[in-house]
NUMAR-712003 format. One record per atom (N, C-alpha, C): z, x, y. Coordinates in pm, whole numbers, plus 50000, padded with zeros to 5 digits. Layout:
<bados>
ZXY/...
</bados>
This chain:
<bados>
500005008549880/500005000050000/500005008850124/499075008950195/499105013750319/499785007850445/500875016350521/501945013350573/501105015250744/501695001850808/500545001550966/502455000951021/501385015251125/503005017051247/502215006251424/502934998551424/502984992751546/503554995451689/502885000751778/503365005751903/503664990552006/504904986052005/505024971752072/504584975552240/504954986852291/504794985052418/503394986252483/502264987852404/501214988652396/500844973152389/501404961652367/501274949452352/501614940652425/500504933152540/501094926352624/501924913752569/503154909852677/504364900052649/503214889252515/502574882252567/502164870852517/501434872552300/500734886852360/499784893552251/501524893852150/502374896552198/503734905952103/504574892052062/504524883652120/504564868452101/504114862851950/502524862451958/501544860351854/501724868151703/502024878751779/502414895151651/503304889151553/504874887651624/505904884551587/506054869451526/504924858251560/505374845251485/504264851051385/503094854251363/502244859351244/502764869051143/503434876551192/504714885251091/505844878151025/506004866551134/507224858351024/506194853250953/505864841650971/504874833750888/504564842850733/504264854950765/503614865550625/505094865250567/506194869450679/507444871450570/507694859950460/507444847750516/507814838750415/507334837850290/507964837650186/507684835050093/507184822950015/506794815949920/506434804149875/507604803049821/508304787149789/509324791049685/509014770149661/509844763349535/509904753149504/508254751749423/508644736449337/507694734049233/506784719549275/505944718049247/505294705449265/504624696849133/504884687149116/504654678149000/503214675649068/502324681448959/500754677048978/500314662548955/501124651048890/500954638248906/501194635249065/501604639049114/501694639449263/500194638949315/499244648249280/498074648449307/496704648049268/497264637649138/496664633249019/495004628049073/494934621749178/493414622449163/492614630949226/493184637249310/492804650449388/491924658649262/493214659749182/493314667949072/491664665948982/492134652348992/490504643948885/489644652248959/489154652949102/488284653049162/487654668849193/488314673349222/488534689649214/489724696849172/489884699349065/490804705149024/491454724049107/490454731249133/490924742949191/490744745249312/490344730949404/490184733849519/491714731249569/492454722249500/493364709949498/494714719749448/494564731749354/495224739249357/495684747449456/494824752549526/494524759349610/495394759849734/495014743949782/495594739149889/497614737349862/497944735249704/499154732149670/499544751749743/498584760549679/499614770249716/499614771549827/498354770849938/498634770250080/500094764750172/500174755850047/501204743550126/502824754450078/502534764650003/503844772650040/504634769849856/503864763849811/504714761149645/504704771349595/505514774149470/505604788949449/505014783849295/505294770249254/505284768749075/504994755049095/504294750448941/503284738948908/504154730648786/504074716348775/504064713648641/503094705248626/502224704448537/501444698248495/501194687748430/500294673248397/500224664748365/498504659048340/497894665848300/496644666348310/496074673248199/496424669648069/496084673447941/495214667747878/493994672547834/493174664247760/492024666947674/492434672847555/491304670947434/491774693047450/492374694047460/492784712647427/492954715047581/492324707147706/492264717047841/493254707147947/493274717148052/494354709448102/493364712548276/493214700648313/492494698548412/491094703748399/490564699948265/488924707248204/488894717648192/490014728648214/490034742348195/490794748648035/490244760147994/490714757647907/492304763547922/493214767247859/494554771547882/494574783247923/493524792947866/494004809447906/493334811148048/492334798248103/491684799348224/492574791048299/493174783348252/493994772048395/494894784548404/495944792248289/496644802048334/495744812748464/494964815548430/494664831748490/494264823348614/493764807448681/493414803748769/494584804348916/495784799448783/496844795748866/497524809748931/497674820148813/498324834348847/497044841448987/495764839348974/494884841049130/495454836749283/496144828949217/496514816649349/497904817549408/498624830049251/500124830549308/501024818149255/500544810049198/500824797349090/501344799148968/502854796748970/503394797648801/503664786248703/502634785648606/502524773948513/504324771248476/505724764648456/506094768248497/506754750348366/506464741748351/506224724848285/505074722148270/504454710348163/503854702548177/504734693948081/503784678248144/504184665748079/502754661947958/503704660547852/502984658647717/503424646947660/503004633047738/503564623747670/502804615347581/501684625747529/500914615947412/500984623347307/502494630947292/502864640947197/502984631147084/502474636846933/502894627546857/503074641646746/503974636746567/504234644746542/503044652346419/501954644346458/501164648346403/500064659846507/499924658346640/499494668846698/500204677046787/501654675146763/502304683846793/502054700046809/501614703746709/501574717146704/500474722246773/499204711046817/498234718046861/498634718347039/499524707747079/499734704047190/501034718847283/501584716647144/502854734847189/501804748947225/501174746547099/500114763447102/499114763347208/498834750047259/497984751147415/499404753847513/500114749047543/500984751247588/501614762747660/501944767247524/502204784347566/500964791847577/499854791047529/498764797947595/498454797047753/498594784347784/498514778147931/499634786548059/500754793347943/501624799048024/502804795248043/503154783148018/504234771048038/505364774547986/506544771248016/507784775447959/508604759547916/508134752247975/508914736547952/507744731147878/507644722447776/507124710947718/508094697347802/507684689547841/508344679947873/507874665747826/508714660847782/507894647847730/508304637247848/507614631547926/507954615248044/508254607147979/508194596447857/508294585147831/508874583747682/509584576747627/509594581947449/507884578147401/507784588047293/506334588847278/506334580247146/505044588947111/504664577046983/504594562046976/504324556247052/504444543347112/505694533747110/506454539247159/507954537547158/508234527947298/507334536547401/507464532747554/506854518647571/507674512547639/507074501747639/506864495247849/505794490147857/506014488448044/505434468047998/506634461748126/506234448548174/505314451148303/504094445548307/503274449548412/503594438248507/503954424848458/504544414148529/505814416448634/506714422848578/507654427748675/507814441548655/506884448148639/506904462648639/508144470148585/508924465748492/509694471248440/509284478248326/509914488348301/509864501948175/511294498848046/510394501747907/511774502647846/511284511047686/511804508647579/511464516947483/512064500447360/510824505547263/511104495847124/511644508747013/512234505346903/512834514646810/514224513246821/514504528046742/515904529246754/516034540146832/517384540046879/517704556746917/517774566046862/518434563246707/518584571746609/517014579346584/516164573146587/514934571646560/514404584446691/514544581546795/514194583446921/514854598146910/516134599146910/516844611946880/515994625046795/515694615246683/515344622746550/513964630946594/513334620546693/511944630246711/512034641246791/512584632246888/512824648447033/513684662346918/514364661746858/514914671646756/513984679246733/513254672446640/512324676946582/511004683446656/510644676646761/509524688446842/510434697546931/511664692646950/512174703947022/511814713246930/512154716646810/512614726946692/510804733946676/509994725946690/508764732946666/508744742646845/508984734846911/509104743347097/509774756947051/510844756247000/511494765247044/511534777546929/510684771446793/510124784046754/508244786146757/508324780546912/506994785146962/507874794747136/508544796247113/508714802047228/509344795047355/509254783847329/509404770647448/510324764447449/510194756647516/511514746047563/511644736147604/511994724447500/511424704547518/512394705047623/511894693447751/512504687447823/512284670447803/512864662047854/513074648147792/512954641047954/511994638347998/512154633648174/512694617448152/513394613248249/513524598348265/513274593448339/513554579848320/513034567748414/514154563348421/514154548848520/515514539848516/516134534848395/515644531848308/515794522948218/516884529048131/516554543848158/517744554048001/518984555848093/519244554748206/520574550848279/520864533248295/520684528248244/521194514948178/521074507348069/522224497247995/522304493547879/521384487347835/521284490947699/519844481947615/521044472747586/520274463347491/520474449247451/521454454547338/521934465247240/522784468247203/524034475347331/524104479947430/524994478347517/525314496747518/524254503747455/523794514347476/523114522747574/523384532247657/522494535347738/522004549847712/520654550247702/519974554847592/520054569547677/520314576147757/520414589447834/521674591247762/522524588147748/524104589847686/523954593247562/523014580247504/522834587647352/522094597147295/521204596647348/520484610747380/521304627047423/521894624347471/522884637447526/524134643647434/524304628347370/525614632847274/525174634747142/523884630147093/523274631146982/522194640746959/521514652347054/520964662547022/521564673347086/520984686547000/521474697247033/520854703747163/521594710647225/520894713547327/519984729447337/520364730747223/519874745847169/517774742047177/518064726347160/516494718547130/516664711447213/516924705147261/516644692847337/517474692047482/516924688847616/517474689947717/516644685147827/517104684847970/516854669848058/515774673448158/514884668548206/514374673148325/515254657448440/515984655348509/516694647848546/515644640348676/514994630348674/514254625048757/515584614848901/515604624148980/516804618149080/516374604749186/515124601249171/514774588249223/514904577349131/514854579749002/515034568848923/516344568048868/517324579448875/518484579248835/519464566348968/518714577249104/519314561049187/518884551849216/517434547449180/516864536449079/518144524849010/518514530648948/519284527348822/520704526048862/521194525948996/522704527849021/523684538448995/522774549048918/523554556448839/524354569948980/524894577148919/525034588749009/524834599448939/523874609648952/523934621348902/524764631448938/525684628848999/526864641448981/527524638948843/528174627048851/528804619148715/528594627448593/526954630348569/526444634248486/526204647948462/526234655448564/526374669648651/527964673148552/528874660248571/529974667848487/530104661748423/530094656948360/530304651948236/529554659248092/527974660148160/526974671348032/526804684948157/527654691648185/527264701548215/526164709148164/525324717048279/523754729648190/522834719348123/522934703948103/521884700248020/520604697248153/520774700348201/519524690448346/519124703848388/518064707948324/517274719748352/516414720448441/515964706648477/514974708048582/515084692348634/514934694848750/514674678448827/513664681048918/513264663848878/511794661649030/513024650549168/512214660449245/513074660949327/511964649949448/512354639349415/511934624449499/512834612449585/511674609949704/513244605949766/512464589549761/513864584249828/513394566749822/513674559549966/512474555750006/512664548850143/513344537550119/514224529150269/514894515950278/514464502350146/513034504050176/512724493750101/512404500349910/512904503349897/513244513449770/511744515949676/511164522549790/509704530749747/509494541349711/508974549849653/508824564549664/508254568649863/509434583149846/508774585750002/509124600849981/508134608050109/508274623650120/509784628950117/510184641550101/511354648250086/511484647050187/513374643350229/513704640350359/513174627850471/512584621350391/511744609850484/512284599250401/513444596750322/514124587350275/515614589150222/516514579050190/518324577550178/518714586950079/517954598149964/518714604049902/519654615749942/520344616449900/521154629749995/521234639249874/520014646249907/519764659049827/520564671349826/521194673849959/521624678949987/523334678249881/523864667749877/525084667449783/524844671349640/523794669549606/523224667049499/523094684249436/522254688849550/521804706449525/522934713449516/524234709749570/525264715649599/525934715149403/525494704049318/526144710249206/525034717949102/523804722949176/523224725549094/523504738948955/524544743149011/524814751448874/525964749348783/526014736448797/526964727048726/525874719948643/524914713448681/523974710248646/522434714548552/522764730548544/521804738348462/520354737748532/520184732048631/518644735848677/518644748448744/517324747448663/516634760448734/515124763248769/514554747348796/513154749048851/513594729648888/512864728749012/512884714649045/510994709749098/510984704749106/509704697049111/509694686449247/508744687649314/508514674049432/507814668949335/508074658449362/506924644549323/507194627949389/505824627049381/505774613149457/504614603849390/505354594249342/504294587149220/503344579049317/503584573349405/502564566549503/502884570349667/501984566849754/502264568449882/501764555449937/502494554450048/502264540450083/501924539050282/501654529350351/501274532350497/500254542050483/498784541050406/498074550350468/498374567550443/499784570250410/499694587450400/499214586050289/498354604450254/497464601950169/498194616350061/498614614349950/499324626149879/499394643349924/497814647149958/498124658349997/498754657550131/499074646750185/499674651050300/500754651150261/501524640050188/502644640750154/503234652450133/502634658450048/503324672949985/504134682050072/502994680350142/503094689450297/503954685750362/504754675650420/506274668650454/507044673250372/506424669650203/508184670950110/508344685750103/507514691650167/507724706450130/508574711450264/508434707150378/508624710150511/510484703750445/510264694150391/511834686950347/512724693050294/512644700850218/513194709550110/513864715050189/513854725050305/514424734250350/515534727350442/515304712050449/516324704750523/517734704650468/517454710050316/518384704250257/519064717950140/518394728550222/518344740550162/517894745850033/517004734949971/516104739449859/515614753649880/515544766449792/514654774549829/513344778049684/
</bados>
């Protein structure tokens, strides 16, 4: 690296002005993760232009959701990797929720080729998940026992592939099923965590009434990663800091909590903002609340 000596007094007031905010600007670093369902049709549309702009916007790491037939955004894995490492982009999650336990293994070995360190599954898979489109509610058919038994089990193929299942939620696993069960509880007390563990979705947890500190102590280290989404008045998805969550209390137990990569995401935008702008707010948000 070639080292440039700067003579300031050689620099008129205004020119030394310009110097000094373009020198910070370089100092900064990228830091925080962005959930690519966030920019899911961007994504459809141009995939590496759309990257591109995520690292512009200052992200340091990706998780992904855009898997399909071996490639993940039409690329194949050892190219979405080497695309993202160009860009300063660390593959870092993806969401694999059409994991089943029959292509399991092909879905891990893209995986870690891709670079990824989390497998995360969004929904219980295998057609477990169930959505009311009438009142838009989410829930799961089966058992838990059942439900338990699988995440076990691809955890155990993850983690002698190198990897590491995460289990994301929705509202529904912070409140009681019709047995009077609430299926995040049983989940927590019924797998090991050596295999199985949380990506903690904090808009749907207060969704759900729930409080994630509660849970912060109660399963200490299991919440390895959270998407970090906030919720406007009228209880919408909205940019970081542009809605009632107080992230800020929240970040404060994070090593009570075991995370160690968090994610923006924003499943819809609403008034006209258009996702990539969004990003660009929830990213400006983060630092409100001392995310780094």
């Amino acid at each position: 690296m070639k080292t440039v000596f700067i003579t300031f007094k050689k620099i008129a007031p205004f020119g030394l002005f310009v110097l000094l905010m373009t020198l910070q600007a370089c100092a900064q670093e990228n830091f925080g993760g962005l959930a690519l369902y966030t920019v899911r049709d961007d994504m459809g549309g141009d995939a590496k232009a759309t990257l591109k702009q995520v690292a512009d916007d200052r992200y340091a790491y990706i998780e992904a959701a855009g898997y399909n037939e071996g490639k993940f955004y039409g690329m194949e894995p050892g190219e979405f990797k080497s695309y993202l490492e160009s860009l300063g982009l660390q593959p870092v999650s993806t969401h694999m929720g059409m994991v089943t336990l029959e292509n399991a293994d092909q879905l891990i070995a893209d995986t870690k080729a891709a670079g990824f360190e989390y497998f995360t599954i969004p929904v219980p898979p295998m057609g477990m998940f169930t959505f009311n489109p009438e009142n838009r509610t989410m829930g799961m058919k089966g058992s838990m026992e059942e439900f338990a038994e699988i995440l076990t089990t691809l955890g155990k193929k993850c983690e002698a592939a190198g990897l590491k299942l995460l289990y994301h939620n929705h509202d529904f696993e912070f409140k009681d099923n019709e047995d009077g069960i609430k299926p995040i509880v049983y989940l927590l007390e019924n797998t090991d965590p050596k295999y199985v563990n949380f990506q903690m979705d904090l808009f749907w947890v207060t969704k759900a009434g729930a409080d994630p500190l509660a849970y912060f102590e109660k399963y200490p280290g299991r919440f390895k990663a959270w998407h970090v989404k906030d919720m406007d008045e009228q209880g919408r998805f909205a940019p970081v800091g542009q809605g009632t969550i107080d992230f800020g209390k929240i970040l404060a137990e994070q090593e009570k909590s075991g995370m160690r990569y968090y994610f923006v995401e924003q499943d819809q935008t609403f008034d006209g903002l258009q996702p990539l702008e969004a990003i660009k707010i929830s990213h400006e948000g983060l630092s409100k609340y001392g995310f780094e």
